[in-house]
C-alpha positions as MATLAB code, in Angstrom:
seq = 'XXXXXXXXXXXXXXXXXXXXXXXXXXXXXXXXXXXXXXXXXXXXXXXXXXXXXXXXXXXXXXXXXXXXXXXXXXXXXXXXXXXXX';
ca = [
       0.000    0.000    0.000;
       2.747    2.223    0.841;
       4.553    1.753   -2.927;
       0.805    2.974   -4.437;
       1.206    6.115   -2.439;
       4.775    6.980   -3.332;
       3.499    6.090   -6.775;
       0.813    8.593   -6.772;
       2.888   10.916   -4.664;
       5.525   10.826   -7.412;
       2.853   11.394  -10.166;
       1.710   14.193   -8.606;
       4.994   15.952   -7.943;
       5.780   14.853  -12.186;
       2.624   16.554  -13.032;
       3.562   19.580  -10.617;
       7.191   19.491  -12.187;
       5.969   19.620  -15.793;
       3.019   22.058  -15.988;
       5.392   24.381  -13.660;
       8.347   24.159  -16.755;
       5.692   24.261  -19.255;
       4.664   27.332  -17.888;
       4.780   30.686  -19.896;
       7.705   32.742  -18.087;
       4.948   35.579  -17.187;
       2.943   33.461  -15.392;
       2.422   33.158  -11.552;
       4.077   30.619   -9.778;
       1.430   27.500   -8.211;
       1.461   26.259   -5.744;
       4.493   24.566   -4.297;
       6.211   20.772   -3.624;
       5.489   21.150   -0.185;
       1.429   22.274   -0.770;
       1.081   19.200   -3.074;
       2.764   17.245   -0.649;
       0.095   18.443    1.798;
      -3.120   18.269    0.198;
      -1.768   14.697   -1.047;
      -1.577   13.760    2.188;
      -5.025   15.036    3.664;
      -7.056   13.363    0.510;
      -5.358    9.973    1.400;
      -6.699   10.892    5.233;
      -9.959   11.904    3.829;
     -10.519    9.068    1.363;
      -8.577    5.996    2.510;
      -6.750    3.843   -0.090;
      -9.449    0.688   -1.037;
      -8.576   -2.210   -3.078;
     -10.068   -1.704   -6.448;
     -12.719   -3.865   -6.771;
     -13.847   -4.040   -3.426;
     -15.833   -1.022   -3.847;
     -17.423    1.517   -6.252;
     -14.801    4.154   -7.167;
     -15.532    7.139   -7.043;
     -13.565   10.622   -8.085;
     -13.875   11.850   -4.485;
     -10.592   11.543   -3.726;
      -8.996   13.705   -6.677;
     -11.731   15.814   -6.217;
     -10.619   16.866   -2.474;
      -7.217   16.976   -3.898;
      -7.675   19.381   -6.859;
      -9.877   21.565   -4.204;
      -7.357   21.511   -1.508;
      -4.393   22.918   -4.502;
      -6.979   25.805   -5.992;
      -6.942   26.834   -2.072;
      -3.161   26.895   -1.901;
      -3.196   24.438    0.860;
      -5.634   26.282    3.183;
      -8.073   23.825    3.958;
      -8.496   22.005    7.390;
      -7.266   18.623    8.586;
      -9.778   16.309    8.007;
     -11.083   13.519   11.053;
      -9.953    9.948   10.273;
     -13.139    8.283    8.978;
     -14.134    5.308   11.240;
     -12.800    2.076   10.702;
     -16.218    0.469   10.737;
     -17.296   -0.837    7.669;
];
C-alpha cells in the first residue's frame, strides 16, 4: 500500500514538475512541492486507499485533492473516517 502512495505521490509531484516548466515565463508561480505534498496527504486521510474492486470508485478523492491545490493548501485537517465498515 505504501509503494501505491509513493506512486501517486511521485505522479503528482511529475505533473507539478511539468506544468510548472511548461509554464509561460509571465505566469504566476502555483502552488508549491510542499502544498502538493500536503493536500496529497489530507485526501489519502480523507478518502482511505481501497482495493479496487472491493468497492465503487468514485472521483472523491482527486476531487478533495484538486480543491485543496486551488486553495493553496488552506483547507483544514480532516477527522480519520471510522474504521467500521
Amino acid at each position: 500500500m505504501k509503494d501505491l502512495r509513493k506512486v501517486t505521490f511521485c505522479s503528482a509531484l511529475v505533473l507539478l514538475v511539468v506544468t510548472d516548466v511548461a509554464a509561460p515565463t509571465g505566469a504566476l508561480a502555483g502552488p508549491s512541492a510542499e502544498v502538493a505534498r500536503k493536500c496529497l496527504h489530507f485526501s489519502y486521510i480523507a478518502y482511505p486507499y481501497q482495493r479496487p474492486g472491493a468497492v465503487k470508485m468514485s472521483g472523491d478523492r482527486q476531487a478533495y485533492f484538486r480543491d485543496c491545490m486551488t486553495k493553496d493548501g488552506n483547507v483544514p485537517e480532516p477527522a480519520e473516517p471510522s474504521k467500521a465498515q
